[in-house]
C-alpha positions as CSV (number, residue, x, y, z in Angstrom):
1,X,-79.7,-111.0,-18.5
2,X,-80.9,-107.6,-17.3
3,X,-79.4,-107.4,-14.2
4,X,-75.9,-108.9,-15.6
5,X,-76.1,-105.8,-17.8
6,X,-76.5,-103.5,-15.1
7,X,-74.2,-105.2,-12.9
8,X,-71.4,-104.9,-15.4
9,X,-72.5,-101.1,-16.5
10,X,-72.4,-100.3,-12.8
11,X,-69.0,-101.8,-12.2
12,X,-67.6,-100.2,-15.6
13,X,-68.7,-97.3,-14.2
14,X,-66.7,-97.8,-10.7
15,X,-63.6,-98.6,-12.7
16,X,-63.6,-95.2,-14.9
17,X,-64.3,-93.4,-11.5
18,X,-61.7,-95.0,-9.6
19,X,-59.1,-94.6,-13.1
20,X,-60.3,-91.1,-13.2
21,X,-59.2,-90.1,-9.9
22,X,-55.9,-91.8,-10.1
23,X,-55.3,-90.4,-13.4
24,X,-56.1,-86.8,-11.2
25,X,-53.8,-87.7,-8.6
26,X,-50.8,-88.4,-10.3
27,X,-51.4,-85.2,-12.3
28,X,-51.5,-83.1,-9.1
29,X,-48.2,-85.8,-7.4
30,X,-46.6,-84.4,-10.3
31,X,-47.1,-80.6,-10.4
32,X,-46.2,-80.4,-6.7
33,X,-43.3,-81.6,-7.5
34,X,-42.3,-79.8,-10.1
35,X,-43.5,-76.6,-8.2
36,X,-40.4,-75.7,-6.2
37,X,-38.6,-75.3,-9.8
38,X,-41.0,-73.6,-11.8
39,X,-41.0,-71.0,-9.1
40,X,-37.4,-70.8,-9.1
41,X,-38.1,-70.1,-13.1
42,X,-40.2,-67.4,-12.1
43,X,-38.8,-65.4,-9.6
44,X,-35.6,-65.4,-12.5
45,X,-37.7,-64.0,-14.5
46,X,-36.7,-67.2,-17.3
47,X,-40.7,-67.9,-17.4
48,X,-44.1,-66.2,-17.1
49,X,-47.3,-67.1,-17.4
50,X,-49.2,-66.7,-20.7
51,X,-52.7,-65.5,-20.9
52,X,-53.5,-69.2,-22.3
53,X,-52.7,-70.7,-18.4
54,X,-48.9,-71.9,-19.7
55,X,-45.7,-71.5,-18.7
56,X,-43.7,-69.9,-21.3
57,X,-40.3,-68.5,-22.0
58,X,-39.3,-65.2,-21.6
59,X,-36.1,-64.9,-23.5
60,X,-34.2,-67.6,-26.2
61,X,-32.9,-69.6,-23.0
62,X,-34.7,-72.6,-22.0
63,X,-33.0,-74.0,-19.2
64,X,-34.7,-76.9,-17.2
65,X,-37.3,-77.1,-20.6
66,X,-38.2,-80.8,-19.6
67,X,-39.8,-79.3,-15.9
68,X,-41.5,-76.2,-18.1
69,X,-42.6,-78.8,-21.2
70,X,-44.3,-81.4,-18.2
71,X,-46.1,-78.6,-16.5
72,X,-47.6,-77.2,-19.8
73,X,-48.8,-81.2,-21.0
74,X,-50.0,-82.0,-17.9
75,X,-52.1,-78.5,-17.5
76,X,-53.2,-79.3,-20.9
77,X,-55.0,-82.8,-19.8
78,X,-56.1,-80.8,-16.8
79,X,-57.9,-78.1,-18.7
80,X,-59.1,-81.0,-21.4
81,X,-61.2,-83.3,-18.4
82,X,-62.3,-79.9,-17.4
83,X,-63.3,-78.5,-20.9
84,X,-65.3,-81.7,-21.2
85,X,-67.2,-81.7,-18.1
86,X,-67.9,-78.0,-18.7
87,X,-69.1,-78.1,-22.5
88,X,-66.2,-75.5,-23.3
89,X,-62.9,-76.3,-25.3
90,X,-59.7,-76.5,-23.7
91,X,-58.8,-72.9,-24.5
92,X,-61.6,-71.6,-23.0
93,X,-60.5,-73.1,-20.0
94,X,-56.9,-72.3,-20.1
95,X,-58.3,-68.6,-20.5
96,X,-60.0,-68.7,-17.3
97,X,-57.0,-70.3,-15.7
98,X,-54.5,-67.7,-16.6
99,X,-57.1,-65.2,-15.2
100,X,-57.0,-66.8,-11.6
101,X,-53.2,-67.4,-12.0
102,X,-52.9,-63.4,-12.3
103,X,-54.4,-63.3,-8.7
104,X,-51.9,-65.9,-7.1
105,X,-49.1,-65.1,-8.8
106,X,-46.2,-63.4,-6.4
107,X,-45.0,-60.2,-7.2
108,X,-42.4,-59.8,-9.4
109,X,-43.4,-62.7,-11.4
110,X,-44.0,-61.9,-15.1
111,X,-47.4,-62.3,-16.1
112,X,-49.2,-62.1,-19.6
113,X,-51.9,-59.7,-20.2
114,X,-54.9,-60.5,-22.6
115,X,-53.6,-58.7,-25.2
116,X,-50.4,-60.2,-25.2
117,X,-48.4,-57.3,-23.2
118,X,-46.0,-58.7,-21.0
119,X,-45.4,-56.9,-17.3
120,X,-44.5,-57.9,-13.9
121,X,-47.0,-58.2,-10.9
């Protein structure tokens, strides 16, 4: 009965690897798709990116807002699975995102300061 047990835990534990690291693959499938667009975005200067690791809007028009809306949810589960290997919350780890963002972001892009002060890199 003891062995069963581990057999199965060990097996549960193959299937929530193996689910895990689909579920992280179709994440990253999808934002390299998307990435050709959201850098179009940028380099318009119709988004920036926020000092929370988002894409936001820089003005009242939102064109392509399905592309921008993915992006954000899907960062969002990114920085969760990260948040909870890391003991952090999720916005501690959007934080730390944005910071690296600022570093390979191109220049002209519009980027999001800490406190909230929009400029251009």
């Amino acid at each position: 009965m003891k062995n069963r047990a581990t057999i199965l835990l060990l097996v549960l534990t193959l299937i929530l690897s193996v689910a895990q690291a689909a579920f992280a693959e179709g994440i990253k499938d999808r934002m390299k798709a998307r990435l050709p667009a959201i850098k179009a975005l940028k380099a318009q200067g119709v988004v920036g990116e926020n000092n929370q690791g988002f894409l936001q809007y820089l003005g009242s028009a939102t064109p392509q807002k399905d592309v921008v809306d993915a992006e954000n949810g899907d960062r969002q589960k990114v920085y969760e699975a990260i948040a909870k290997q890391q003991g952090v919350s999720a916005a501690v780890v959007g934080q730390r995102r944005a910071l690296q963002i600022v570093g390979l972001a191109d220049p002209g892009e519009s980027i999001q300061n800490a406190a909230g002060q929009w400029y251009r890199k």
